[in-house]
C-alpha positions in Angstrom: 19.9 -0.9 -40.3 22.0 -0.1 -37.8 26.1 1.0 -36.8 28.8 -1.8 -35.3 30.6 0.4 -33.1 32.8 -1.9 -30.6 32.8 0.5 -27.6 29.8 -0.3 -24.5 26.4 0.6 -25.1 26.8 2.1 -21.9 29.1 5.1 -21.0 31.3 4.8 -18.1 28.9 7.8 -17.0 26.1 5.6 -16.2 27.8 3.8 -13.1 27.5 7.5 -10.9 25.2 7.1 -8.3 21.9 9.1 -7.0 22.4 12.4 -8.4 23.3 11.9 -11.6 20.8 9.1 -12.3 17.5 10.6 -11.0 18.5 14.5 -12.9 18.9 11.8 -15.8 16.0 9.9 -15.3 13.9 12.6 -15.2 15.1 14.0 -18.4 14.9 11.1 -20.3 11.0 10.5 -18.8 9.5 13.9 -19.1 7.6 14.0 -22.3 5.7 10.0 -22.0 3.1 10.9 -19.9 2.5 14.0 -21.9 3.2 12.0 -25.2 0.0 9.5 -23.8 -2.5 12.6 -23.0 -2.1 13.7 -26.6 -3.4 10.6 -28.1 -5.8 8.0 -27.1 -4.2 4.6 -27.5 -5.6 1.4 -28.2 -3.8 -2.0 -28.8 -4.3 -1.6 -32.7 -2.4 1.5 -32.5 0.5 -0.2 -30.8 0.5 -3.5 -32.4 0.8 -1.4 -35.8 3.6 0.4 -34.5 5.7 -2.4 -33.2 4.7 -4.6 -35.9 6.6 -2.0 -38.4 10.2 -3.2 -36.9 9.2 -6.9 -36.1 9.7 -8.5 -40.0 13.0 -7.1 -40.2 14.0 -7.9 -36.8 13.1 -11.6 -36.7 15.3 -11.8 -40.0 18.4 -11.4 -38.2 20.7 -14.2 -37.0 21.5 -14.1 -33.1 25.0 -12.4 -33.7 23.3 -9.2 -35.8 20.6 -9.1 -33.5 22.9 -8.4 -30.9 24.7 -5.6 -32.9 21.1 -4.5 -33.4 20.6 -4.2 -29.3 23.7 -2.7 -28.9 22.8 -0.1 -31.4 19.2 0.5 -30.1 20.7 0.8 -26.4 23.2 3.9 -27.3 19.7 5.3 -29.1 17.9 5.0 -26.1 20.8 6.5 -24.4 20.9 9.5 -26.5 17.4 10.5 -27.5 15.4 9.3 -24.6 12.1 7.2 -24.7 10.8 8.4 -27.9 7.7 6.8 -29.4 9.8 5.3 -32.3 12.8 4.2 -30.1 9.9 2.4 -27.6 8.2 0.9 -30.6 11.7 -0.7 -31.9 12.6 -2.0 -28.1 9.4 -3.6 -27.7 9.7 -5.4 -31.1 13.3 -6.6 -30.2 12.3 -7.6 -26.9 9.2 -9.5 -28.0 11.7 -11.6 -31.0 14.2 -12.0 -28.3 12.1 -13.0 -25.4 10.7 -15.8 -28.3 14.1 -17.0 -28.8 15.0 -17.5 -25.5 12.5 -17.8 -23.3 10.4 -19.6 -25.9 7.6 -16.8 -24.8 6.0 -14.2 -27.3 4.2 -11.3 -25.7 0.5 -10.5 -27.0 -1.1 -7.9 -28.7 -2.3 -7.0 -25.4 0.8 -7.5 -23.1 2.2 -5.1 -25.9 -0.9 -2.4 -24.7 -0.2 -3.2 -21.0 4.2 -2.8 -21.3 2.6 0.6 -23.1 0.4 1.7 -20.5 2.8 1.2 -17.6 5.6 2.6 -19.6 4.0 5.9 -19.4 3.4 5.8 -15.5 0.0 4.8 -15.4 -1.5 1.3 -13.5 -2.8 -2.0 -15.7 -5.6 -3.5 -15.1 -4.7 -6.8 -16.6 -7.1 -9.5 -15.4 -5.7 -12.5 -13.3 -3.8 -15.3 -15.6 -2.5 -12.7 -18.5 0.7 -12.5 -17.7 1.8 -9.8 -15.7 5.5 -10.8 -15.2 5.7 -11.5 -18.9 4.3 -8.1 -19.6 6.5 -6.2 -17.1 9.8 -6.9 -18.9 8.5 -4.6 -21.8 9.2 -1.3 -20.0 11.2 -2.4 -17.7 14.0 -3.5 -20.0 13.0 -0.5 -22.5 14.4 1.9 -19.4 16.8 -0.3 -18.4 18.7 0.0 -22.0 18.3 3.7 -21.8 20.1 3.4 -18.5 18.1 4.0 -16.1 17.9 1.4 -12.3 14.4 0.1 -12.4 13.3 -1.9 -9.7 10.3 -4.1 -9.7 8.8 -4.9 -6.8 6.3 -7.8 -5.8 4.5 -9.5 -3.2 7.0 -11.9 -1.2 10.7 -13.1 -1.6 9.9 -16.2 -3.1 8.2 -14.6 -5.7 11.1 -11.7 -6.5 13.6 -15.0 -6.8 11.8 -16.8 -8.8 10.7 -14.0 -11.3 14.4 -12.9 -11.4 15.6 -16.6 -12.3 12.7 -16.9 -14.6 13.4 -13.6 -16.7 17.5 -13.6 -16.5 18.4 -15.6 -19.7 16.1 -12.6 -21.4 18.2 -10.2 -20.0 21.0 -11.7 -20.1 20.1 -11.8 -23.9 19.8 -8.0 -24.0 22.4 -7.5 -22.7 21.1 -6.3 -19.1 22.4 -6.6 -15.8 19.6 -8.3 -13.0 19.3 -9.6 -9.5 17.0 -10.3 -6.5 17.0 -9.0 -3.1 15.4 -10.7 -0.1 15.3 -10.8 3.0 19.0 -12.8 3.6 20.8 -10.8 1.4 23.8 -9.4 3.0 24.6 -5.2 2.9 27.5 -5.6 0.8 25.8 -8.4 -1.7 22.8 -5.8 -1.5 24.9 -2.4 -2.7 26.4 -5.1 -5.7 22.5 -6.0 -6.5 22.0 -2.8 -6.6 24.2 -1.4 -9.4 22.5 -3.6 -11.6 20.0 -2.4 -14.2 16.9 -4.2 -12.8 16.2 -5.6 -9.3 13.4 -7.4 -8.7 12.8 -7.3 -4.7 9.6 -6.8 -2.4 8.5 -3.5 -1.2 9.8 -3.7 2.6 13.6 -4.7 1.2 13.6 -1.5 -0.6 12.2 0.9 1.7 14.1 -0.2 4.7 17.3 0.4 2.6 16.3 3.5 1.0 15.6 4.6 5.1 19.3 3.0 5.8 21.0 5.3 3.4 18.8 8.5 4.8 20.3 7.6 8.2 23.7 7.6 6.1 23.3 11.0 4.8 22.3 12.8 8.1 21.0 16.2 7.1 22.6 16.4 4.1 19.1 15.3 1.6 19.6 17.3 -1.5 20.8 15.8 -4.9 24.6 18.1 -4.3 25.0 16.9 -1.1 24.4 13.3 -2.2 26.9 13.8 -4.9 29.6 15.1 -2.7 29.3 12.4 -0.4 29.6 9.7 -3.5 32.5 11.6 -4.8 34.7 12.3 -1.0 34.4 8.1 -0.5 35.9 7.5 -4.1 38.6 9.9 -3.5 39.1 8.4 -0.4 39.0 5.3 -1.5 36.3 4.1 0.4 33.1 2.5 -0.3 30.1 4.2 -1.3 28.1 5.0 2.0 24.4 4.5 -0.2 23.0 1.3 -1.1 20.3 2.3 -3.5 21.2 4.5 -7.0 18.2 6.6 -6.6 14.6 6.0 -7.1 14.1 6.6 -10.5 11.7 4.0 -12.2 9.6 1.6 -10.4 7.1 -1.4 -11.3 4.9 -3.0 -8.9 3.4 -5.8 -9.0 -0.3 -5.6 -7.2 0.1 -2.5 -6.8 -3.4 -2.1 -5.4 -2.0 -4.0 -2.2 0.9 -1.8 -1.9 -0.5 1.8 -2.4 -3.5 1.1 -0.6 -4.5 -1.8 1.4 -0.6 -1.1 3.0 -0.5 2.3 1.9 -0.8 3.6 5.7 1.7 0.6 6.9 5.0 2.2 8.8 8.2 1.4 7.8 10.5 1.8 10.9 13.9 1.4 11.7 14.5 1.1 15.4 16.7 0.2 18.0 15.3 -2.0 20.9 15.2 -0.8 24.6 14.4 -3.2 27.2 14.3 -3.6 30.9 12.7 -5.6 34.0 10.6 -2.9 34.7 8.8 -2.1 31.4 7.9 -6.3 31.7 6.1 -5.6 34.6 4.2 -2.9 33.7 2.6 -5.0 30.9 1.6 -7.8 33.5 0.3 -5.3 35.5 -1.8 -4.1 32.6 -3.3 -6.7 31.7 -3.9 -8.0 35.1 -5.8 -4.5 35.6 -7.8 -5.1 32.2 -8.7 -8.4 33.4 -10.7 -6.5 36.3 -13.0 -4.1 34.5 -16.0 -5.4 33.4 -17.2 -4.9 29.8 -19.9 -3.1 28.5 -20.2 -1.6 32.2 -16.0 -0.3 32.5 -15.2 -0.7 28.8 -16.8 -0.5 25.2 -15.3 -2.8 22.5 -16.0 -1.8 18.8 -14.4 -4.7 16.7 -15.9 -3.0 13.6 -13.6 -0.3 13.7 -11.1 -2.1 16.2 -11.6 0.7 18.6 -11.8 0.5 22.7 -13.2 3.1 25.0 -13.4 3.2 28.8 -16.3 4.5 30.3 -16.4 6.9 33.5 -17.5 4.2 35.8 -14.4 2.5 34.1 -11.7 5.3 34.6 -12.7 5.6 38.2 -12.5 1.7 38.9 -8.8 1.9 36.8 -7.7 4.3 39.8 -9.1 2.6 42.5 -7.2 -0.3 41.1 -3.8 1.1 40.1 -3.3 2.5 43.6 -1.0 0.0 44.9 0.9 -0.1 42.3 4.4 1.7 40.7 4.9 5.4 40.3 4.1 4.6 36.0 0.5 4.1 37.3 -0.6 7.1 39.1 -0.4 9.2 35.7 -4.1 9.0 34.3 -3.3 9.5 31.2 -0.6 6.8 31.1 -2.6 4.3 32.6 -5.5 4.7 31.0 -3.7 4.3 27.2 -1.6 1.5 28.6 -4.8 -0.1 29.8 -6.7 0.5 27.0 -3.9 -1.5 24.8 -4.1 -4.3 27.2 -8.0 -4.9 26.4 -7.0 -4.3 22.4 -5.0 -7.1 23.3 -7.5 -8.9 24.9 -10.0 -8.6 22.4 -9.4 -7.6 19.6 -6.2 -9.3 18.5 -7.0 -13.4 18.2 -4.2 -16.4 17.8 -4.5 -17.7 14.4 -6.2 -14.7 12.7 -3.9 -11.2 13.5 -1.2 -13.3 14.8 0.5 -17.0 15.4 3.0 -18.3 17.6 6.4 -19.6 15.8 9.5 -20.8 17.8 8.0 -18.9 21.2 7.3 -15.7 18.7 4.8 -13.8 18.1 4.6 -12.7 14.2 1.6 -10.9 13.2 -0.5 -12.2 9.5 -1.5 -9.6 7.1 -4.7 -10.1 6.5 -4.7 -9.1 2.9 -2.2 -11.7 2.2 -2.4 -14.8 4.7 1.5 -14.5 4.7 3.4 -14.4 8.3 5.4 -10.8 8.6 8.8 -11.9 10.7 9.9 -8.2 10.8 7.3 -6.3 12.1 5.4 -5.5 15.1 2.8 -3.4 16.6 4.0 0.1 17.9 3.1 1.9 21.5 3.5 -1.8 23.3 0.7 -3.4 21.9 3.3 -6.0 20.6 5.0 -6.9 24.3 1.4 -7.0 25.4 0.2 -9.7 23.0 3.7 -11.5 24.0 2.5 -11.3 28.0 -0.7 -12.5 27.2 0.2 -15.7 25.4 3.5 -16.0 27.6 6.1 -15.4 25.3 9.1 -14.1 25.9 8.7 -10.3 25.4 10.9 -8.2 22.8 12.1 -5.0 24.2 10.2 -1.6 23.0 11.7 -0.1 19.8 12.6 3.1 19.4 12.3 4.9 16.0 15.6 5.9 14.1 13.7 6.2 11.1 10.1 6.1 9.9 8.2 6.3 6.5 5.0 4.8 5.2 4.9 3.1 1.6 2.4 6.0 0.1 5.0 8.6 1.3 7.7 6.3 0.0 6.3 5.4 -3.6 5.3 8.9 -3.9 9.3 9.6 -4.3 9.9 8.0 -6.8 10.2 10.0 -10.5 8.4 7.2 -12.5 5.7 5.6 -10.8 4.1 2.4 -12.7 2.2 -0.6 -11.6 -0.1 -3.5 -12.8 -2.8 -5.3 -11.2 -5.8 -7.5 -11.5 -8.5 -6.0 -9.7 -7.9 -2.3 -9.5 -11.1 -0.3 -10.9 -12.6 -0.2 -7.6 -9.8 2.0 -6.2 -9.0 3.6 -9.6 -10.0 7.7 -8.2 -7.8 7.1 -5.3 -4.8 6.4 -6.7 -5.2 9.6 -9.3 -6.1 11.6 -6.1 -3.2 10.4 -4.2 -0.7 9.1 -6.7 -1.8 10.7 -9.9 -2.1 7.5 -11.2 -4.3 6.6 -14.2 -6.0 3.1 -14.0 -6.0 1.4 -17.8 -8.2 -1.6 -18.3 -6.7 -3.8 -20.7 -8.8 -6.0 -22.7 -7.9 -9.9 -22.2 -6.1 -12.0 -24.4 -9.0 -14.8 -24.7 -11.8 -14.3 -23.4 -13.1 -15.3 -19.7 -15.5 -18.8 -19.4 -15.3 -18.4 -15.5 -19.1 -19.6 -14.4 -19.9 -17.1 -11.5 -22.3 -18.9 -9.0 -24.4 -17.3 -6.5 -23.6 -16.3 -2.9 -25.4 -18.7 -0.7 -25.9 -17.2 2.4 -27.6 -19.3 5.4 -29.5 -18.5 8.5 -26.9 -20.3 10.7 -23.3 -21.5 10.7 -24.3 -24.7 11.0 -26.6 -24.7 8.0 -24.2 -23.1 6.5 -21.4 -25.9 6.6 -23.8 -28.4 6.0 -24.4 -27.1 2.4 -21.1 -26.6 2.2 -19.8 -30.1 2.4 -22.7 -31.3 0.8 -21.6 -29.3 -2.3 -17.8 -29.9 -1.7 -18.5 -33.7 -1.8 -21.1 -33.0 -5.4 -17.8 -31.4 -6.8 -15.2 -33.9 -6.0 -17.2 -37.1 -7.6 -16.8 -35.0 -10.8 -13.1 -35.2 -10.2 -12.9 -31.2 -10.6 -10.2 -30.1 -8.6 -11.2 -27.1 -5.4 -10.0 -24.5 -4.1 -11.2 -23.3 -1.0 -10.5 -20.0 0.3 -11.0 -18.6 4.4 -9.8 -15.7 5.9 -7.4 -16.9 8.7 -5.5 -19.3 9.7 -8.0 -21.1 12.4 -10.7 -20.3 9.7 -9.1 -23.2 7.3 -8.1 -25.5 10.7 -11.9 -26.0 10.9 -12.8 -26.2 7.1 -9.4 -29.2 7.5 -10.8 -30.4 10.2 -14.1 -30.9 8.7 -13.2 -32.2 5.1 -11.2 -34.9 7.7 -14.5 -35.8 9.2 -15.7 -37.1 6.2 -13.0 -38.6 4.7 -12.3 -35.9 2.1 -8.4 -36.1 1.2 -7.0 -32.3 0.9 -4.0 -30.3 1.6 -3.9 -27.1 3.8 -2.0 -23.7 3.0 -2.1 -21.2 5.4 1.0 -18.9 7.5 2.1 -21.9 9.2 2.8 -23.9 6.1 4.1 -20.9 3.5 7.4 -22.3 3.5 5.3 -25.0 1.2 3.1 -22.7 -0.6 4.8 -23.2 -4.1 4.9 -27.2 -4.0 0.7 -27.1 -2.5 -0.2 -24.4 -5.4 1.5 -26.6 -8.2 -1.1 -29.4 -7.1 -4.2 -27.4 -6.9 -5.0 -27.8 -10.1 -5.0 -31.9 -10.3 -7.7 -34.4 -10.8 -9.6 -35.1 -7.6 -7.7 -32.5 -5.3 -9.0 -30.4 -3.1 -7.2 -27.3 -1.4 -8.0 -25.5 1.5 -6.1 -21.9 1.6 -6.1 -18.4 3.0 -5.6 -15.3 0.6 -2.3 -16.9 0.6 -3.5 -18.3 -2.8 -4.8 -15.4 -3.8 -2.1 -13.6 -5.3 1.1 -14.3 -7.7 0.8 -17.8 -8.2 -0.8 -19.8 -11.3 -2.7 -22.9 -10.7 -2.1 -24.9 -14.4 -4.5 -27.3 -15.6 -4.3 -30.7 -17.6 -6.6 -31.3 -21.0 -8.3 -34.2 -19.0 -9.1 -31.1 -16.0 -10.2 -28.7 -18.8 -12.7 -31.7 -20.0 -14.5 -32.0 -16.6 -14.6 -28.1 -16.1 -11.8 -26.6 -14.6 -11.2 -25.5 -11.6 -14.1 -24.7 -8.7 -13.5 -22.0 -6.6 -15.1 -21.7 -3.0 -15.1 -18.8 -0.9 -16.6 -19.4 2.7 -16.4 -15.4 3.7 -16.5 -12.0 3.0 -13.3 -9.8 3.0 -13.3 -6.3 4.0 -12.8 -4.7 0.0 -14.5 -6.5 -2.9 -11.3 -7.0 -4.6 -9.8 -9.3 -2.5 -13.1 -11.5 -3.0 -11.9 -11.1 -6.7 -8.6 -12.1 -6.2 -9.9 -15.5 -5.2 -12.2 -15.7 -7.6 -9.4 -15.1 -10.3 -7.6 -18.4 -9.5 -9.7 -20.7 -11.4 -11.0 -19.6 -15.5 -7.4 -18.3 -16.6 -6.0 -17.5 -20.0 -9.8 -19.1 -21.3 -9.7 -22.1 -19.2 -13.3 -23.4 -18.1 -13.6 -22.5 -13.8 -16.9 -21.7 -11.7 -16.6 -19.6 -8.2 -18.8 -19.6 -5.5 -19.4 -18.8 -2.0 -21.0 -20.0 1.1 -21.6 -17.5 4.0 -24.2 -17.3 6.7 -25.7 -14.1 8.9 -23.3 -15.1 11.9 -20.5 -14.6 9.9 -18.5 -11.9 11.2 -18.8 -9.1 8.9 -22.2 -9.1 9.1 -22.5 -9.6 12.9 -20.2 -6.7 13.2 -22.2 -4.3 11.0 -25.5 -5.0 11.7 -27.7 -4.8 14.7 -28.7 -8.6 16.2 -32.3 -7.5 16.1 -32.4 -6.7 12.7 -30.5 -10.0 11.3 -32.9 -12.2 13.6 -35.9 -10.5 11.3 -33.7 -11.5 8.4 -33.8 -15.1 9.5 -37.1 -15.5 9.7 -36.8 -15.2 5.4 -34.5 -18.3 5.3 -36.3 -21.5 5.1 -34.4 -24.3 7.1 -31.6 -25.6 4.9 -32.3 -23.0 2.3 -30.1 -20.0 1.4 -31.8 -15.9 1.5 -32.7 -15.2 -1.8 -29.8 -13.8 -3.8 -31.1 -10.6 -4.4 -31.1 -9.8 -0.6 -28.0 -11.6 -0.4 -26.3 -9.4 -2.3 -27.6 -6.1 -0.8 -26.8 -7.6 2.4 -23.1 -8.4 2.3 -22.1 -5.6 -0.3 -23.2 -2.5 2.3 -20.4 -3.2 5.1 -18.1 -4.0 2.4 -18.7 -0.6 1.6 -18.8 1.1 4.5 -15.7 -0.3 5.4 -13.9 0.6 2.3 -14.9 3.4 2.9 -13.9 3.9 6.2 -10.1 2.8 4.8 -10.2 5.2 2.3 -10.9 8.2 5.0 -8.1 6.7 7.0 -5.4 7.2 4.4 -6.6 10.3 3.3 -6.1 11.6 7.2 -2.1 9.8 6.7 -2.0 11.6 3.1 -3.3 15.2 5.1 -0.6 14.2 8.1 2.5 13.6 6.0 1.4 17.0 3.8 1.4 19.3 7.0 5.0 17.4 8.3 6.4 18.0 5.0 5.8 21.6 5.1 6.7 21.1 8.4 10.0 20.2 7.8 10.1 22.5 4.7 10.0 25.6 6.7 12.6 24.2 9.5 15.3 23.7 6.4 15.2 20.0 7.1 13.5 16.6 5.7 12.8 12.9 7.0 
């Protein structure tokens, strides 16, 4: 079946750094996306295929099956990713991750490793097992010598995938290793040379800008090279971290290449001084002054501010007095306009929360606190003055890219995710990235509920702990999702209120998140989260919790994109578990107040008995047009960054230079 030769799968060849691995990588890559044009495959097709090598590969004892990987690895090496060569990995790596891991892919897994294989995005629904799934191609390109790095949501999650997945490829032969947020440089470049790295998406772009900055001018593939090779004959350390972006996996990649698609990724250096301090106390000492609606316009909709004429000539009536910095209009009137952003539209406990006399802005998507990152053009210091923090000093920019301009670099581009159809003609516009459902391995029981939505909050809430308390005498467990932090403080504070035992999971407890998630799924418990819980973690569930129904999801808002409403959703009804979802909303919630005129939701009203909910028809017309609209309005926005960062490339193209 196979040759025992004693020397290393891999040649000594493969340890060369950017150059020589992305030329390679590309080689090695170019004919699977054609291969999966020519044929349409299904997961008969592949289970056929791989089942061809699976008798005789579960026959071997553990010392010939590792002659068998060692052989399959120089194959690899040789002859590329060929269809047979793929079909034999995945068999190996399905027997091996059985033996070791005490895990056997499915048929569908098999369809999904397939699909993302041949750089295109699965749509695997929540609870199928994407991590499982993602060490078919990633360990197929890894023995053909190729760096793969997989890339997911948080640190925690890159650790614990690695831990998970390292006896596999230990097993196989195959080098791994996390990077987070505390790894060292040094520990990083060692990571690095490994064959897959799980990390998170910020962790690799900010080192893949570090070793730009290293290279200075010098971008091309020859120029790389000849900086590898002068450090070796000097005897110094490689000056790169990273080996090249060859192949990449993420995990929700939706979030990545589009919610945070327009998100920059800066490396700065921090300027600060007594002055700049006082000019954003002055600032929002002069916001303070105007009057809105008569000075100023605020549209929280689109998180826009305007000042009105009346308003630019009160601004320099009032900025008289003051410093040189205010008698430029056009300085004043931006720095101004920031401070009433700050004012306004930026709230404790939903964009942001205080830690340690910090201010460290939420993502939204996620519910998760971002440490590293702050708002750009002072918007940041301002926040800090408001809530009287101490303020940072002003960053300059030593290096900038956003994620879609980064994840477009790479030379195999492959993701999975649960709720992706909605976005699917984006990422082919932007990405060229094909969206493949793939069917699920049991069928789904999750009971989908109506969307109750109420004349008032307060009507609202009552049904809400009505139905909360109707849930918990059934000893079902809950889940209860909200969209910010002080969003789940009053859904605590009100399951307190009548004596309803729970635990809380928002940005100020995520240090918690894993031990709170492993108890959502319990007799008799009920969890109150943010989209915190929406992503990358499993909620397991006892026989005796299967018996009374599973778990019962409860969503008490709308989010801005429908998939994040079916993120939450996807906790509960996994892998054919029983689960039910539901939502309770009202018309002063604020994606509807935001969207629609007050008029015309007050003639709504007056359809909602007292106590009752609109009928669900309505209801459903009603909240899915401003989830539209602003979808929409997100789309528009990243095509305007995908139009920019075309025009700066050519940009830079015809000046001989590149970021």
């Amino acid at each position: 079946m196979f040759k025992n030769k004693a020397k290393s799968a891999y040649p000594q060849q493969m340890d060369k750094w950017p150059g020589f691995l992305e030329s390679r990588a590309k080689r090695l890559t170019a004919n699977v996306k054609y291969q999966f044009k020519r044929r349409r495959y299904t997961v008969s097709y592949i289970v056929k295929r791989v089942a061809r090598y699976e008798p005789g590969i579960a026959a071997l004892s553990d010392d010939d099956l590792r002659k068998w990987v060692q052989h399959l690895k120089r194959e690899l090496i040789q002859h590329g990713l060929q269809d047979k060569l793929v079909f034999q990995s995945f068999a190996t790596i399905r027997e091996v991750s059985n033996r070791v891991l005490k895990l056997r892919h499915f048929d569908v897994q098999l369809l999904g490793g397939w699909v993302m294989l041949n750089g295109m995005i699965s749509e695997m629904e929540t609870g199928q097992g994407k991590t499982l799934t993602a060490t078919l191609p990633a360990c197929t390109v890894a023995m053909a010598g190729i760096p793969v790095h997989i890339v997911t949501a948080n640190d925690y999650l890159a650790e614990r995938d690695e831990e998970i997945l390292r006896p596999l490829y230990q097993w196989l032969g195959i080098q791994s290793a996390s990077i987070v947020d505390r790894t060292e440089i040094d520990a990083r470049q060692e990571a690095y040379r490994c064959h897959i790295v799980h990390s998170t998406s910020q962790q690799i772009a900010f080192d893949y800008l570090r070793d730009r900055m290293a290279m200075g001018d010098d971008v091309g593939s020859m120029q790389i090279q000849f900086k590898q090779r002068q450090s070796q004959h000097q005897g110094k350390p490689s000056p790169f971290l990273l080996r090249g972006l060859c192949f990449t996996i993420i995990d929700e990649a939706d979030s990545l290449l589009i919610d945070e698609a327009k998100t920059p990724l800066v490396i700065s250096q921090t300027r600060q001084s007594d002055k700049q301090e006082q000019i954003y106390h002055d600032a929002l000492n002069l916001a303070s002054s105007l009057d809105k609606t008569r000075d100023y316009t605020v549209n929280e909709k689109y998180q826009e501010v305007h000042l009105t004429t009346k308003g630019e000539a009160k601004l320099t009536n009032l900025s008289a007095p003051f410093s040189s910095y205010w008698q430029r209009k056009k300085q004043r009137e931006m720095m101004v306009i920031l401070a009433l952003k700050a004012r306004h539209l930026f709230h404790r406990d939903k964009h942001y929360l205080i830690r340690d006399d910090v201010v460290q802005i939420i993502d939204i998507l996620t519910g998760r606190t971002m440490p590293d990152r702050s708002w750009e053009h002072g918007l940041h210091q301002l926040i800090e003055a408001k809530e009287g923090c101490e303020i940072s000093g002003e960053r300059d920019p030593l290096a900038k890219i956003s994620y879609q301009k980064f994840f477009k670099r790479y030379l195999h581009l492959s993701g999975m995710s649960g709720t992706v159809s909605e976005v699917a003609d984006e990422l082919h516009q932007v990405y060229k990235l094909r969206v493949i459902k793939i069917p699920p391995h049991k069928p789904s029981k999750r009971v989908m509920q109506p969307e109750w939505v109420y004349k008032s909050t307060e009507h609202k809430w009552a049904a809400f702990i009505k139905r909360v308390m109707h849930i918990h005498k059934q000893g079902r467990p809950l889940l209860i999702g909200s969209q910010s932090v002080s969003d789940s403080k009053y859904i605590s504070d009100l399951l307190n209120a009548n004596n309803l035992n729970h635990h809380l999971l928002n940005a100020q407890q995520d240090a918690d998140e894993a031990s709170i998630i492993s108890k959502a799924g319990e007799l008799n418990s009920i969890t109150v989260a943010t989209n915190m819980a929406g992503r990358g973690t499993d909620i397991s569930l006892s026989d005796a919790v299967k018996e009374v129904g599973g778990l019962h999801v409860i969503s008490t808002n709308r989010n801005d994109a429908r998939r994040i409403d079916r993120q939450l959703y996807g906790r509960c009804a996994r892998q054919g578990d029983p689960g039910s979802a539901e939502a309770y909303l009202s018309l002063a919630d604020d994606n509807l107040t935001q969207f629609y005129p007050s008029f015309f939701l007050s003639l709504i009203s007056v359809l909602i008995w007292p106590n009752k909910s609109l009928p669900n028809f309505l209801a459903k017309r009603l909240l899915s047009l401003p989830q539209k609209r602003t979808e929409r309005h997100h789309f528009q926005t990243r095509r305007l960054l995908m139009k920019q960062d075309k025009s700066q490339e050519k940009m830079m193209s015809f000046t001989g230079r590149m970021e």
